[in-house]
C-alpha atoms as an extended CHARMM CRD file, in Angstrom:
* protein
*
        86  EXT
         1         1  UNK       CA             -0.6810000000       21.9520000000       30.3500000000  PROA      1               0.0000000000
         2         2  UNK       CA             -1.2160000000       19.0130000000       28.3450000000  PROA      2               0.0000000000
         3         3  UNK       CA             -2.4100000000       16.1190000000       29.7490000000  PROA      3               0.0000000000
         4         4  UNK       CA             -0.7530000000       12.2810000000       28.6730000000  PROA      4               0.0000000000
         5         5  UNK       CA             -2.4040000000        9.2430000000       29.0300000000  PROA      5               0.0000000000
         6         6  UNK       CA             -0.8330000000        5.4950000000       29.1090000000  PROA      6               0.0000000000
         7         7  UNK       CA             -1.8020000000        4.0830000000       25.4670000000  PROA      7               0.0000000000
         8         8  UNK       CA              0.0600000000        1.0100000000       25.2300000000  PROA      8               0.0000000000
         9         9  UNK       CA              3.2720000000       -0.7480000000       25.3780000000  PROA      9               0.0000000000
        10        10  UNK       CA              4.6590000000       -1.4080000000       21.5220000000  PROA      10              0.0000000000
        11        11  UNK       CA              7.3250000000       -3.8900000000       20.3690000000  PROA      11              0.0000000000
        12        12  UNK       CA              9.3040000000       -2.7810000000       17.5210000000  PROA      12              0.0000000000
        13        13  UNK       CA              8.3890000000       -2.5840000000       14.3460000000  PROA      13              0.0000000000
        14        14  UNK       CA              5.3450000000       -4.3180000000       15.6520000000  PROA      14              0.0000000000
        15        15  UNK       CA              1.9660000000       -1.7770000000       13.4960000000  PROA      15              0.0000000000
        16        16  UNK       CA              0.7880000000        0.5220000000       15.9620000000  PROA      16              0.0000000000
        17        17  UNK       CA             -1.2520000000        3.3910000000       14.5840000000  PROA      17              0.0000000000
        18        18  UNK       CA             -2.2850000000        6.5880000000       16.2830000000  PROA      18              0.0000000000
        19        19  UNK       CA             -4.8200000000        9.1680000000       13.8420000000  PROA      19              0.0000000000
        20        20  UNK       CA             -4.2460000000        6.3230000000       11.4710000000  PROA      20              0.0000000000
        21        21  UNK       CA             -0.7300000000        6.2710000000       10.8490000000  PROA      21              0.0000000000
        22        22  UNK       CA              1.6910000000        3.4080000000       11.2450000000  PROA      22              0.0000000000
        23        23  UNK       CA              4.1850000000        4.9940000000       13.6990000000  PROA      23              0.0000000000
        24        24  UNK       CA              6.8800000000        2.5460000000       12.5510000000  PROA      24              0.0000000000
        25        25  UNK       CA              6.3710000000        3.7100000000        9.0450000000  PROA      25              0.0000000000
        26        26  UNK       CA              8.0500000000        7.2920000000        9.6500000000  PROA      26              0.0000000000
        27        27  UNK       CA             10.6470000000        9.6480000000       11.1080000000  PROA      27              0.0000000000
        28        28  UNK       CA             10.1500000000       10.2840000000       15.0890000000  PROA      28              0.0000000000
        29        29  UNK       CA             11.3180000000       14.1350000000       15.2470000000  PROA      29              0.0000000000
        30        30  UNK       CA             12.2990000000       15.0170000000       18.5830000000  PROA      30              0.0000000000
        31        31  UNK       CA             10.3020000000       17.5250000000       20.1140000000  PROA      31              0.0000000000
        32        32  UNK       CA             13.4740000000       18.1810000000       22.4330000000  PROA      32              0.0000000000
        33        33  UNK       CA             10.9650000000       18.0690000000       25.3340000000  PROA      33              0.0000000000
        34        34  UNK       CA             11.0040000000       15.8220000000       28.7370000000  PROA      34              0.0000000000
        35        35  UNK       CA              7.3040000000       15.0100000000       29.6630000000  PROA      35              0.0000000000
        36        36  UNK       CA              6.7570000000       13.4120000000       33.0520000000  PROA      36              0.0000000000
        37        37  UNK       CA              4.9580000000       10.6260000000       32.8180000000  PROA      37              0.0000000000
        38        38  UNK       CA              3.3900000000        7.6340000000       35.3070000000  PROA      38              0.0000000000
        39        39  UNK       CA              4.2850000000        3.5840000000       34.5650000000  PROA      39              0.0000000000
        40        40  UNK       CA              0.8860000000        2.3690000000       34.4780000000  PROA      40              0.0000000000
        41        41  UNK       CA              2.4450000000       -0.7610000000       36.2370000000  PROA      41              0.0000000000
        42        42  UNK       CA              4.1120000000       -0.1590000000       39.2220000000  PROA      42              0.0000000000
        43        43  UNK       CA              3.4390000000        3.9070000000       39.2640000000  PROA      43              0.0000000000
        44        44  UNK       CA              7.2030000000        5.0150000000       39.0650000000  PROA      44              0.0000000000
        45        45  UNK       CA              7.6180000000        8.1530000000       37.5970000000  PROA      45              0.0000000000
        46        46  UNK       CA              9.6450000000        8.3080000000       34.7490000000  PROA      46              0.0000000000
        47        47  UNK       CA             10.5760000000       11.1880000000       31.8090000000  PROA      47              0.0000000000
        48        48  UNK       CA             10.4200000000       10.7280000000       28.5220000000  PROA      48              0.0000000000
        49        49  UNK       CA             11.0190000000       12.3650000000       25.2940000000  PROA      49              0.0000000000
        50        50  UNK       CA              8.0290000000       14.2060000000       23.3330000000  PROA      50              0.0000000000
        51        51  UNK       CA              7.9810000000       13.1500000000       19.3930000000  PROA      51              0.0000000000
        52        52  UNK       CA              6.1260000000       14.3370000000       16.2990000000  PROA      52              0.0000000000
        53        53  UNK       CA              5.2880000000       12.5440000000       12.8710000000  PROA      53              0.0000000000
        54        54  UNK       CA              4.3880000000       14.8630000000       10.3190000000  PROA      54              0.0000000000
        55        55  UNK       CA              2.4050000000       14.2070000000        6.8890000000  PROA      55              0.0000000000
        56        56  UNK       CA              1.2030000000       16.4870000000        4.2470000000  PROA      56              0.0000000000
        57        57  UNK       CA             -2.1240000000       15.8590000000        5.7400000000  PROA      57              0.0000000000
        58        58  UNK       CA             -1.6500000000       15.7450000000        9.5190000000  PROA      58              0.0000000000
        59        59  UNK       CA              1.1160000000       16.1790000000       12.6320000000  PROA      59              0.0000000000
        60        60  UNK       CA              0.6350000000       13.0910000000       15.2150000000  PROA      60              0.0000000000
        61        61  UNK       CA              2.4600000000       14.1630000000       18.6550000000  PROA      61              0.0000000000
        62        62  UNK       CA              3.1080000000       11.2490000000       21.4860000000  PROA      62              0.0000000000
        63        63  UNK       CA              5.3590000000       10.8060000000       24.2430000000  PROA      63              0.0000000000
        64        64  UNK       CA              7.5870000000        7.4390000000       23.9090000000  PROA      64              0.0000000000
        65        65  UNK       CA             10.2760000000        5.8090000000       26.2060000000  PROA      65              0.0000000000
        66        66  UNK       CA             11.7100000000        2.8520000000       27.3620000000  PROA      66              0.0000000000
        67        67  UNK       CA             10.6070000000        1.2090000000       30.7600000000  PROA      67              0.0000000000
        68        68  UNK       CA             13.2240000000       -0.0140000000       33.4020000000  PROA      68              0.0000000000
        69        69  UNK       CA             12.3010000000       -3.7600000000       31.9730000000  PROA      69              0.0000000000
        70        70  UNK       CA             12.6430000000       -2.9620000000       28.9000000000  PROA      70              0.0000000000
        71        71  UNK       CA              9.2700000000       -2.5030000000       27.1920000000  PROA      71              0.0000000000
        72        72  UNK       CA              8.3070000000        0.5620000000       25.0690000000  PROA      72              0.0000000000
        73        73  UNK       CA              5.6160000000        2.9740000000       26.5510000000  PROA      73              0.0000000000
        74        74  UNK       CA              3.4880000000        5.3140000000       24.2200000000  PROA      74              0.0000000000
        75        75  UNK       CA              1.6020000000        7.9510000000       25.9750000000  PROA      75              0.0000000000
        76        76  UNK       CA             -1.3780000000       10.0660000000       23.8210000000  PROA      76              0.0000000000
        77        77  UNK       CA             -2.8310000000       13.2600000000       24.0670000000  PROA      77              0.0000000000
        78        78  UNK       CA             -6.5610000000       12.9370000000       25.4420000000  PROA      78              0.0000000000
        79        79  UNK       CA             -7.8050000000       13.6670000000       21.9420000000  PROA      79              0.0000000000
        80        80  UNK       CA             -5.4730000000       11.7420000000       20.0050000000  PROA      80              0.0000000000
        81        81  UNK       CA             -6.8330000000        7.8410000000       19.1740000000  PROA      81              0.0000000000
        82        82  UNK       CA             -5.3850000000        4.8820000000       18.5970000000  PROA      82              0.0000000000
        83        83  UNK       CA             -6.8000000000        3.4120000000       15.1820000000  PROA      83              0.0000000000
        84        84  UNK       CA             -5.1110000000       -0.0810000000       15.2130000000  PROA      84              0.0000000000
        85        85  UNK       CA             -2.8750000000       -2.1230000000       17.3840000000  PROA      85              0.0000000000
        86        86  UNK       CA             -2.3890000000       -5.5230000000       15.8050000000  PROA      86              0.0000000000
């Protein structure tokens, strides 16, 4: 079972990059998978959809959904890194 952490909360079309890429910059396929996650805020339990980005060179894989206020989580794979968030 993989495990998800809490990355970051992302505003749209605001650069954040995970193994370097710009997730803004490319199609979000639908993994057609629910992953149970944890708000890092106020520990509800929510379910959100599993997403790949795929390059000649590399697949990135994250978890992303939409908080009850309104904000955008992104959840990573242990081994997957944030290279940016500005």
């Amino acid at each position: 079972m993989n495990t998800w952490k809490f990355a970051s909360l992302v505003e749209v079309d605001k650069v954040f990059k995970i193994d370097g890429l710009n997730i803004w910059n490319f199609y979000w396929h639908c993994c057609d998978r629910k992953i149970e996650v944890i708000s890092p805020f106020e520990g509800n339990i929510y379910f959100f959809n599993e997403y790949e980005i795929k390059t000649p060179e590399k697949t990135v894989t994250f978890v992303a959904g939409e908080f009850s206020d309104g904000q955008i989580g992104v959840y990573l794979k242990e081994e997957s890194t944030i290279t940016s968030k500005s």
